[in-house]
C-alpha positions, 0 to 999 in steps of 0.5 A: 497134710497139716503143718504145725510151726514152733519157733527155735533157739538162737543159739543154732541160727549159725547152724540153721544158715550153714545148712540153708546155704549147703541146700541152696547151692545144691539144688540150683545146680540140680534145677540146671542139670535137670532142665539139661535132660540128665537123670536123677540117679547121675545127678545124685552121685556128682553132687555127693561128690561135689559137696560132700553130702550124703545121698539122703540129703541129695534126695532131700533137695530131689524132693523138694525141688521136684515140688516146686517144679509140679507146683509151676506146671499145674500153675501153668495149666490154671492159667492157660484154663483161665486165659481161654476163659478170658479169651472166650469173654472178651470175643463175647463183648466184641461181638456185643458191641458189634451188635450195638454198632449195627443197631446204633448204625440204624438209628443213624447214632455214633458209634465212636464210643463203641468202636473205641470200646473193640479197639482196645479189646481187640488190643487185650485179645491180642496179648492174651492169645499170645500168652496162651501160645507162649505156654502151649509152647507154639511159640517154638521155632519152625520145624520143631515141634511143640512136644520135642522143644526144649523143656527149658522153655516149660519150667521158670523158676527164679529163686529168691522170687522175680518181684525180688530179683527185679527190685534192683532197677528200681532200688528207691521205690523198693526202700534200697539206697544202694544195689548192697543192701539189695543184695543181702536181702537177695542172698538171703531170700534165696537160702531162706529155708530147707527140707528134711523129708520125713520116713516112717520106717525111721525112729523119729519119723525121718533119717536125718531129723529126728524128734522123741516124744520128750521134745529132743530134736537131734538132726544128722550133720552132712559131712562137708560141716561135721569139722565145725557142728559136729556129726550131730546138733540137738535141740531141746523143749521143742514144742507145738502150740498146735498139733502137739497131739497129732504129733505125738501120735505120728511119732508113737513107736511101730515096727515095720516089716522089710524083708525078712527083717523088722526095723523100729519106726514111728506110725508117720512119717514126719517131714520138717522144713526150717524156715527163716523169716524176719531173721528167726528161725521156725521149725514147720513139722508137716504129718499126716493126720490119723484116720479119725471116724466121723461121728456123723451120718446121713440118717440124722440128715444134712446141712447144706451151706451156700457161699455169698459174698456177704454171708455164708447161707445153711439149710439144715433139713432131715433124711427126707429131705424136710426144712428143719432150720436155716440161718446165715453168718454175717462175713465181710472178705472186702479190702481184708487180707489173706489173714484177715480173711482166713480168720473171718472164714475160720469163725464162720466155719466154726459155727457151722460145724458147731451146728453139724456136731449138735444134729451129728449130721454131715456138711454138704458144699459146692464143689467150686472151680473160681478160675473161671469165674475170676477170669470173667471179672473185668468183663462183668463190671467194677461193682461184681468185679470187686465183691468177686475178686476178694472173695476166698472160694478156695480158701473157704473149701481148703478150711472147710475140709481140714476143720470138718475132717479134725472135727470127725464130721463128714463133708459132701462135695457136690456141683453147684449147678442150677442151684440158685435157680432150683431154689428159687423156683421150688423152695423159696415161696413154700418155705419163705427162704431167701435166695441163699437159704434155698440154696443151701437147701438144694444143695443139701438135698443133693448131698442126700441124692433126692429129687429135682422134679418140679412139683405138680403145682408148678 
């Protein structure tokens, strides 16, 4: 679901932070009643009590605080995956180098070298396996049992950011004279943003927040502020510079059916998260992007792109599965920031889908997992350790889907395996292709489900 942000009026800011501070203080105190095992329906009617909201905005908290925590413990899984696969790595090199140890032993050569070398890997091994534990949770304590321990011990969630939290003990190497300034910056990262989630069968797109097609913002004052705001807060000429027209579009009139009855809504939901960064305030409206017909087809045949470090690789071949063009784009991710990076992705997608508009053909990609490649970097060298760890797998296929779906052009995800090889061994000599482009011509091909087999000749 796309986000589309718009800087508001400072005139509101006070407003804006009132809210945040409201939000905050409810959901830390829900983070601690749902770790304590208390059910969400019961927690919903203490905290409308406790802070004079409605349920909407309890909900509001509900929702994006049950993000977070789906967010930890997928990031939990992603780790434990790739410790196992560093766990995997690094028994491989001690058992490389007890080989080199036999053979050095032989030869009546040193082995201290390669002693050293499984000492500290066996130190490495070590540490990883008990973080492995730590998140299986066999760490718990004797006689209870891993799927009965404290969920506690599951979710970790420090608001305002640990990196932050952990700058106070050491406030000059952090830019702080003093523990004050530490803690303004500490307050206001942990009230620095709030949510107010969208529902169709509402005009506006939401309950509580509600956005008209001439750019009014009218957002629902919870009781516990309507002494100092009011019971509403409006705010005009709210527009995007990107996505006003996916916008417009969620936000077109629609009746619902609920019940026996019909309630006036909008074709979306549109959900809005206010966010303070650098001291203003943004306005980030998150919608759902129509259903957009492709304008391509498989009987115009494919392009198939291959990621390298250096370029991204395409082949561009018929409904036979026939070489009709290939060329590579020219990207350097090296020593380049998240932006940067993006940006250079960005263009170089651009021209891709250019190409897939003109053949009106779709695009096929790998479907790629870099978890497990990333956790083998420190085992494969500096030199590919450092052309792999700043190059955006998951970047690119987050660009590529979100540009190919508001370009109306198909994207085919298929697996990536042997198809280098397959490349090399079929397509490179009788096309004179280089490694890349073969690739991308394997991979094309396998987005049109043709053969493998070798040829005869081969």
């Amino acid at each position: 679901m796309p986000t589309y942000q718009t800087r508001l009026p400072s005139n509101i800011y006070p407003f804006l932070e009132s809210m945040a501070n409201l939000y905050s203080a409810i959901e830390k105190q829900m983070h601690v009643a749902i770790l304590a095992g208390e059910k969400i329906g019961s927690i919903e009617k203490r905290l409308q009590n406790q802070f004079q909201v409605d349920s909407t905005t309890v909900r509001n908290v509900y929702h994006n605080l049950k993000g977070k925590h789906s967010g930890i413990r997928e990031l939990q899984k992603t780790q434990a995956r790739e410790l196992k696969s560093t766990i995997s790595s690094i028994q491989k090199s001690i058992t490389t180098q007890q080989k080199r140890i036999k053979a050095k032993l032989k030869k009546q050569h040193s082995t201290k070298t390669h002693r050293f070398i499984i000492h500290q890997k066996k130190r490495r091994l070590a540490i990883k396996q008990q973080k492995l534990e730590k998140l299986q949770g066999e760490d718990t304590p004797p006689g209870v049992s891993p799927g009965a321990r404290d969920v506690r011990s599951e979710i970790s969630l420090c608001f305002g950011t640990k990196k932050l939290f952990l700058a106070q003990y050491h406030l000059e190497d952090n830019g702080y004279s003093n523990h004050q300034e530490w803690l303004v910056d500490w307050k206001a990262a942990r009230t620095s943003s709030f949510v107010m989630v969208g529902s169709k069968t509402y005009a506006g797109g939401n309950q509580l927040c509600r956005l008209d097609a001439g750019g009014n913002l009218a957002i629902t004052v919870p009781p516990s502020l309507v002494k100092d705001y009011g019971g509403k807060v409006t705010i005009s000429n709210i527009s995007f510079r990107y996505g006003q027209e996916f916008i417009d579009i969620a936000l077109t009139p629609t009746r619902h059916k609920r019940g026996k009855s019909y309630r006036n809504g909008t074709q979306k939901p549109v959900t809005h998260r206010f966010v303070r960064k650098n001291g203003n305030w943004y306005l980030h409206t998150h919608v759902e992007l129509p259903d957009i017909p492709t304008i391509t087809s498989k009987t115009n045949g494919v392009i198939g792109v291959d990621l390298n470090a250096s370029n991204l690789a395409w082949a561009y071949c018929d409904s036979e599965g026939n070489l009709k063009d290939r060329g590579q784009i020219s990207i350097n991710l090296e020593n380049k920031s998240s932006g940067q990076s993006t940006h250079i992705l960005s263009l170089a997608i651009a021209q891709i889908l250019e190409k897939a508009t003109r053949y009106e053909c779709p695009v096929v990609i790998e479907k790629l997992n870099f978890s497990s490649k990333k956790a083998r970097l420190r085992e494969h060298g500096k030199r590919r350790a450092k052309m792999l760890s700043g190059f955006a797998y998951s970047k690119f296929t987050e660009l590529v889907r979100s540009k190919a779906k508001l370009a109306a052009i198909q994207l085919i995800e298929v697996n990536p395996a042997y198809s280098s090889l397959i490349g090399m061994v079929k397509f490179m000599s009788l096309y004179g292709l280089n490694s890349g482009t073969a690739a991308s011509l394997v991979l094309a091909r396998r987005g049109l489900r043709l053969s493998e087999r070798m040829q005869a000749s081969l």
